[in-house]
BAZA-900633 format. One record per residue (C-alpha): residue in three letters; x, y, z; residue number from 1. Coordinates in Angstrom, 3 decimals, decimal comma, m for minus. Layout:
REM residues N
rec residu: ALA u: X v: Y w: Z num: NUM .
...
REM end
This chain:
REM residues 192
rec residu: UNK u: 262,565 v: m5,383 w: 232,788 num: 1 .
rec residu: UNK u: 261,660 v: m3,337 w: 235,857 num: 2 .
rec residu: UNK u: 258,757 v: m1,957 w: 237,278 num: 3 .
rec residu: UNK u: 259,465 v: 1,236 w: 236,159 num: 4 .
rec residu: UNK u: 260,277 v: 0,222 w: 232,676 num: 5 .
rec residu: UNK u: 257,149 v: m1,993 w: 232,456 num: 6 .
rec residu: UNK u: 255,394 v: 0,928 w: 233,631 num: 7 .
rec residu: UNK u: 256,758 v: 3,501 w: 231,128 num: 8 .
rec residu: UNK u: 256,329 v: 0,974 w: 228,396 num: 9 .
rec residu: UNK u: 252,693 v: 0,419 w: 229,255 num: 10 .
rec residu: UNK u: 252,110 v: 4,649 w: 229,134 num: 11 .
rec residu: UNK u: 253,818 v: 4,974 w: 226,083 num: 12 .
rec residu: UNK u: 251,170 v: 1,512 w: 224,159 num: 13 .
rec residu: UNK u: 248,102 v: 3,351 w: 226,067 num: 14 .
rec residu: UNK u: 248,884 v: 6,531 w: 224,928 num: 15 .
rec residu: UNK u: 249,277 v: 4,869 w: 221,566 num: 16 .
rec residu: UNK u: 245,372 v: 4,054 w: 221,837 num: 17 .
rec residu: UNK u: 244,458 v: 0,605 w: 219,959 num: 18 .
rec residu: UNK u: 246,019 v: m0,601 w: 216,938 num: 19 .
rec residu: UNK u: 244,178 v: m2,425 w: 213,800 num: 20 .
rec residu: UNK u: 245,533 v: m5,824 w: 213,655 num: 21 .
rec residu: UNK u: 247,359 v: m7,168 w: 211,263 num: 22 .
rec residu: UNK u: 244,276 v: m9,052 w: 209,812 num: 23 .
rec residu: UNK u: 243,087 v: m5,293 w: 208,142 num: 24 .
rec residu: UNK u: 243,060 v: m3,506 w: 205,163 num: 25 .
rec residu: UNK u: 245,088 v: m1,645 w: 203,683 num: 26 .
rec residu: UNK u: 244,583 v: 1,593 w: 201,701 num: 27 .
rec residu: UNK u: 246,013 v: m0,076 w: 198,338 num: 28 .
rec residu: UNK u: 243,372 v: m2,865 w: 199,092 num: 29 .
rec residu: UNK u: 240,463 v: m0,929 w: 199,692 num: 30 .
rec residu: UNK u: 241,388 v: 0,934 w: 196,040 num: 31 .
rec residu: UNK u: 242,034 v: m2,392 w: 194,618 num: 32 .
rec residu: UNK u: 238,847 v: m3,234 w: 195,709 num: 33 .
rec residu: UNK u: 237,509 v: 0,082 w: 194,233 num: 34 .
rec residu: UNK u: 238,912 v: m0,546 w: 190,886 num: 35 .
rec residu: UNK u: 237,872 v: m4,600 w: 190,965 num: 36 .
rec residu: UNK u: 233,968 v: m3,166 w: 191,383 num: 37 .
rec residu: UNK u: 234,486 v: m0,228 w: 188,710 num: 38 .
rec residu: UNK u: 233,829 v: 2,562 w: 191,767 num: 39 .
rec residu: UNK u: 235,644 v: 5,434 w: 190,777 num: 40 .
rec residu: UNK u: 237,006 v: 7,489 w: 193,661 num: 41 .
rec residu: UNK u: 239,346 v: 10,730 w: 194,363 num: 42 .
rec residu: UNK u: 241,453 v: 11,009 w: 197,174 num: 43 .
rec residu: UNK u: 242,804 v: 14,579 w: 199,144 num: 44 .
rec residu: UNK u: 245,531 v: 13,952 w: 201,575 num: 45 .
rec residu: UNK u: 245,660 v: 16,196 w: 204,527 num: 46 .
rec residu: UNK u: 247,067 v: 16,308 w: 207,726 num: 47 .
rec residu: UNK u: 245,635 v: 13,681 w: 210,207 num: 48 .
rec residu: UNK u: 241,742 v: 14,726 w: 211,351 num: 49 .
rec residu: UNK u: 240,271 v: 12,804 w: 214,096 num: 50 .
rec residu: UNK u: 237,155 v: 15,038 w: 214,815 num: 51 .
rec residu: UNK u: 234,287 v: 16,629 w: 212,626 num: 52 .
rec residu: UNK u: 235,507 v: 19,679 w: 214,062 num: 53 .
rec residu: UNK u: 239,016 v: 19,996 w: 212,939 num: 54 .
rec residu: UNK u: 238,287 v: 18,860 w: 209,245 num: 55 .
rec residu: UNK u: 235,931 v: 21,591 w: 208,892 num: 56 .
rec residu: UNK u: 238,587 v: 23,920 w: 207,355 num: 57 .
rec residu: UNK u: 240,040 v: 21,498 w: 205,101 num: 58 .
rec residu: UNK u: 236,607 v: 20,276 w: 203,768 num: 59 .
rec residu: UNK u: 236,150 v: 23,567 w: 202,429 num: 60 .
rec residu: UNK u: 237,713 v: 22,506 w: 199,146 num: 61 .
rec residu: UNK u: 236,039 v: 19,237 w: 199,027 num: 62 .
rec residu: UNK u: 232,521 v: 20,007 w: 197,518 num: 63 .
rec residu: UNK u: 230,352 v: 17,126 w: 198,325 num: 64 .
rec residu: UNK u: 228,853 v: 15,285 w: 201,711 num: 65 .
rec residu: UNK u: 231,188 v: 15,241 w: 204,463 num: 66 .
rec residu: UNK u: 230,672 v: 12,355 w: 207,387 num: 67 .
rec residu: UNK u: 230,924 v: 11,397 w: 210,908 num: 68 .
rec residu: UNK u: 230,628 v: 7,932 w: 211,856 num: 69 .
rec residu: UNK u: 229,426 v: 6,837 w: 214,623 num: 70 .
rec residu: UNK u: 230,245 v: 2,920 w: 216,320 num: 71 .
rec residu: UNK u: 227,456 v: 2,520 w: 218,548 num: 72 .
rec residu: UNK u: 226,787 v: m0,928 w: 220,804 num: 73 .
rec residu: UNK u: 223,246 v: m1,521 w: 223,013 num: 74 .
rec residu: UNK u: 223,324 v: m2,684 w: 226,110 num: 75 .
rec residu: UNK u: 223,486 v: m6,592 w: 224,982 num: 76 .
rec residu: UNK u: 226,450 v: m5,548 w: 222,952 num: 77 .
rec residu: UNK u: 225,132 v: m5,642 w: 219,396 num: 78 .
rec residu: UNK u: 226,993 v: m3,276 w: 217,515 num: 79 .
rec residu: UNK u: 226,045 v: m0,889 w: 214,779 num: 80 .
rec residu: UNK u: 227,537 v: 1,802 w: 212,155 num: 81 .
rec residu: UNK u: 225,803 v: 4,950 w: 211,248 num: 82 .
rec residu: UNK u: 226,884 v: 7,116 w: 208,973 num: 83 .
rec residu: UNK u: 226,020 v: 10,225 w: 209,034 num: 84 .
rec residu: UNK u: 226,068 v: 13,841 w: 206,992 num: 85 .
rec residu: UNK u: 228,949 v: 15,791 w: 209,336 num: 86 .
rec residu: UNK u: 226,305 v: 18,088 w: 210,280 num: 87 .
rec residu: UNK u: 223,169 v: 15,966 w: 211,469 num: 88 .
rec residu: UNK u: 222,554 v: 15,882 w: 215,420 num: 89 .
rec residu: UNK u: 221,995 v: 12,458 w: 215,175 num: 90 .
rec residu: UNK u: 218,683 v: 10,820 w: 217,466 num: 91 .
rec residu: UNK u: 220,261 v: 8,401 w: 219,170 num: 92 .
rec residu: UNK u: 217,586 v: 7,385 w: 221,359 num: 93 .
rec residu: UNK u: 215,294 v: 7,520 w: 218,312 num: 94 .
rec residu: UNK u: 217,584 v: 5,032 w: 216,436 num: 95 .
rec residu: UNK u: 217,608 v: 2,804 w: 219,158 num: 96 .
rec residu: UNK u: 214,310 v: 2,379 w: 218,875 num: 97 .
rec residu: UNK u: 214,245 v: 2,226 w: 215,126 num: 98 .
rec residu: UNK u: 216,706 v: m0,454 w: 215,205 num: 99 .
rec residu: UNK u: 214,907 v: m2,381 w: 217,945 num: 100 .
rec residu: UNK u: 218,098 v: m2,368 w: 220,632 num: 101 .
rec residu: UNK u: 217,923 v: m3,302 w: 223,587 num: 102 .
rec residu: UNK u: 218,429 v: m0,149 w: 226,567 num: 103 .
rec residu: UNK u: 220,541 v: 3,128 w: 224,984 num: 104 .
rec residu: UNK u: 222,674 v: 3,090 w: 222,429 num: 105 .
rec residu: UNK u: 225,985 v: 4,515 w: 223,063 num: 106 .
rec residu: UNK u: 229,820 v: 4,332 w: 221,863 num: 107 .
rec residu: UNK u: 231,706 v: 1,739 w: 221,766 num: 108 .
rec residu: UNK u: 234,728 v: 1,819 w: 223,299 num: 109 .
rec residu: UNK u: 238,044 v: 2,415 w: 221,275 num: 110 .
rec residu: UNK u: 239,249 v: m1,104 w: 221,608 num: 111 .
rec residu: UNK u: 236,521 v: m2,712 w: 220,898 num: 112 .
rec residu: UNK u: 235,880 v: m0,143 w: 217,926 num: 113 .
rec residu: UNK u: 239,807 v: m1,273 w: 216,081 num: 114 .
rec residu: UNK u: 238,853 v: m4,474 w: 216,844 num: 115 .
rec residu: UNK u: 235,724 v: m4,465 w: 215,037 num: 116 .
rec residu: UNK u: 236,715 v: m1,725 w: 212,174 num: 117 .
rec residu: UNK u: 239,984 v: m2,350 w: 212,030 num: 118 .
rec residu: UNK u: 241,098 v: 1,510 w: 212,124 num: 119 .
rec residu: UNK u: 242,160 v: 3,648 w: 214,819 num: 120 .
rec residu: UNK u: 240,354 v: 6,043 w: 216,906 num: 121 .
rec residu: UNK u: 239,256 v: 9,294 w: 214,668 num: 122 .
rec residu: UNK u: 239,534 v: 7,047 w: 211,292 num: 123 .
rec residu: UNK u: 235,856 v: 5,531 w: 211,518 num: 124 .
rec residu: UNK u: 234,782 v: 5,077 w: 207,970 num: 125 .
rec residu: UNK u: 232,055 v: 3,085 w: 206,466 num: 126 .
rec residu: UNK u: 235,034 v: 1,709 w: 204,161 num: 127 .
rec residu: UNK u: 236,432 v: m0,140 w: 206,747 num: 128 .
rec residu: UNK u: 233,431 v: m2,745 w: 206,247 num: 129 .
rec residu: UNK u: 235,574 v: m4,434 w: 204,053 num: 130 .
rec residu: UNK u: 237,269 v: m5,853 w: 206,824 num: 131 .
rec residu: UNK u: 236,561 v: m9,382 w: 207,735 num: 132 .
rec residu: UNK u: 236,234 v: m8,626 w: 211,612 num: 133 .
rec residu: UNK u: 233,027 v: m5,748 w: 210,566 num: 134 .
rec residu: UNK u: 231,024 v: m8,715 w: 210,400 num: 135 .
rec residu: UNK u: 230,923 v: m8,452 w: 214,135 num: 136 .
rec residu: UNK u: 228,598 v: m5,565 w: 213,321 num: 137 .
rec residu: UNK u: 224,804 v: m5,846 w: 212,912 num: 138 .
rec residu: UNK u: 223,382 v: m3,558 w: 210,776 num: 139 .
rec residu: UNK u: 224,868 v: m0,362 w: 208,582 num: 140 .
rec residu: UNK u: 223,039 v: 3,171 w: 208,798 num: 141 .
rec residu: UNK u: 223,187 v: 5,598 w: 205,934 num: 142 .
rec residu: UNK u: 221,785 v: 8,978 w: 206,808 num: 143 .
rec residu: UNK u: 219,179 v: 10,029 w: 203,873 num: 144 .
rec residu: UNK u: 220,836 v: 13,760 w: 204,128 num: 145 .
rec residu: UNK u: 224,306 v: 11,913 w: 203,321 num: 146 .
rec residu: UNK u: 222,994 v: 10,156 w: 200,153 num: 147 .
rec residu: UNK u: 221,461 v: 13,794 w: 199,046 num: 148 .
rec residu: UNK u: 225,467 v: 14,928 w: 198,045 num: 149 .
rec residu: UNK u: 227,608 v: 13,806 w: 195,054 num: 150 .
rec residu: UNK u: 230,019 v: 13,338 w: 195,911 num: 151 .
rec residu: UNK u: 230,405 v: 11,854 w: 199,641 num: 152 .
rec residu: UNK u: 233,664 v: 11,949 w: 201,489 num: 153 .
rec residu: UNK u: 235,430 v: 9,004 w: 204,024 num: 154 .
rec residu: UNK u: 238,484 v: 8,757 w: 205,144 num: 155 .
rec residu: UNK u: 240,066 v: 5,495 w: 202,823 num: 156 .
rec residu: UNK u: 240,996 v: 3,661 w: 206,331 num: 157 .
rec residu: UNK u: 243,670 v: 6,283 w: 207,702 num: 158 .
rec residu: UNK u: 242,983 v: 9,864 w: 208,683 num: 159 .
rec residu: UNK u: 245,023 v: 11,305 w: 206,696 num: 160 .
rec residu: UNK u: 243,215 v: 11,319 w: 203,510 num: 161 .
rec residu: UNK u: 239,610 v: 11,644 w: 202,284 num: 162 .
rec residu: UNK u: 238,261 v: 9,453 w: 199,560 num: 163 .
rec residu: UNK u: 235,058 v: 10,421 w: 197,461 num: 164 .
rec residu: UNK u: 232,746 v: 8,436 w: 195,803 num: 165 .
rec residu: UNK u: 229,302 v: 8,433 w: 194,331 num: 166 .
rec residu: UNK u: 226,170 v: 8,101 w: 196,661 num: 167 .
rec residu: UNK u: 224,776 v: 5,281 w: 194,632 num: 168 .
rec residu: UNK u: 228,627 v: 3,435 w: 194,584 num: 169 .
rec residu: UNK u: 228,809 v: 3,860 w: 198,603 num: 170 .
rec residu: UNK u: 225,436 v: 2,026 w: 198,817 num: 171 .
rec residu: UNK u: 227,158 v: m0,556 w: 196,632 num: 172 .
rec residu: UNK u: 230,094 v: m0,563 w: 198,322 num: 173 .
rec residu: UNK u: 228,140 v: m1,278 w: 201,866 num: 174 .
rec residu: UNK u: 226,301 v: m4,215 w: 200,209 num: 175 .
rec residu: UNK u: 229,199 v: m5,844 w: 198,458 num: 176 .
rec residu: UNK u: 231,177 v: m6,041 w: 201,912 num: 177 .
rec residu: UNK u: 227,903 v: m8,351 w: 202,936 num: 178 .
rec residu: UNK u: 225,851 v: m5,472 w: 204,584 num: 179 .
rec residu: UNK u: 222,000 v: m4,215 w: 203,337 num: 180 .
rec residu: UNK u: 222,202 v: m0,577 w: 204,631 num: 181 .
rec residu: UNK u: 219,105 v: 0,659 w: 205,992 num: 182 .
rec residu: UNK u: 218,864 v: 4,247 w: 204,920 num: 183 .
rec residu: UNK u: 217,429 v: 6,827 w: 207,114 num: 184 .
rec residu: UNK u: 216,767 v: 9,964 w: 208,420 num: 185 .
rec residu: UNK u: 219,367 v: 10,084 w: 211,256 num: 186 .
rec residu: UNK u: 217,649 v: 12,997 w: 212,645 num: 187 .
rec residu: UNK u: 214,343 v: 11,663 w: 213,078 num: 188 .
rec residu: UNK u: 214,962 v: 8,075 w: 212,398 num: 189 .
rec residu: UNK u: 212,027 v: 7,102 w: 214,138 num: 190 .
rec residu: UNK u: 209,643 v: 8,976 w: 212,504 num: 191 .
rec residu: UNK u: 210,691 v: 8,374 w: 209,194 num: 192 .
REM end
């Protein structure tokens, strides 16, 4: 192969952005899971959404709690999931003290986001806990304002659907994939 071909090939994978491995869940397994712990659900395709922003006209015949989920990592590199009501200006620097991380907490970066979640960039989802490499993750954030809408919308581990299920199941959910969820006020989570 020549430069140039090495070169194109190596555009085309980047432009690509990260891929779940093969290790990850599928959307059949993540209902099959559903079904297995009796969580009903309801599922909208749409076109792919990989921003809060572009969903916002398709969520208009969705009635419930829409999210955005945020990978965050300290400056030691624990990692963390909140999950948040689409509209709450999440306190990050509030959080990180909450949570008791070390420096800011910021983004992780793409890669090491698939790697973790096991979904592409614009398809976090608090459903992709139930992949084994989410362990990597430390602790699970449910915004209070979230919880406060029946139902609550995720995409099912692809952006090109949304998935609803009960408050009370998602809480379930988050704890049967091995994670207590510490539910707060993502807006002031250091006062509440």
């Amino acid at each position: 192969m020549s430069l140039e071909e090495k070169t194109d090939s190596a555009d085309r994978a980047s432009a690509a952005g990260p891929q779940p491995g093969p290790d990850a869940k599928t959307r059949s397994e993540l209902f099959s899971f559903f079904d297995q712990a009796d969580i009903p659900n309801k599922t909208v395709e749409h076109p792919a959404i990989f921003t809060v922003e572009e969903g916002r006209d398709y969520k208009k015949s969705m009635p419930g709690g829409h999210s955005k989920n945020l990978f965050l990592k300290d400056k030691k590199g624990v990692l963390y999931l909140a999950v948040a009501l689409s509209e709450t200006r999440v306190d990050l620097v509030g959080l990180g003290k909450r949570l008791g991380a070390k420096g800011r907490l910021s983004l992780g970066k793409p890669e090491l986001m698939t790697a973790t979640m096991g979904v592409i960039p614009g398809a976090v989802t608090p459903f992709a806990l139930i992949n084994e490499s989410a362990r990597a993750l430390s602790t699970v954030i449910l915004d209070k304002a979230l919880l406060d809408h029946d139902p609550v919308w995720f995409h099912p581990l692809e952006n090109t659907a949304s998935t609803a299920i009960r408050p009370a199941d998602l809480v379930r959910f988050v704890e049967a994939c091995g994670f207590t969820p510490q539910i707060l006020d993502l807006a002031a989570p250091f006062e509440g």
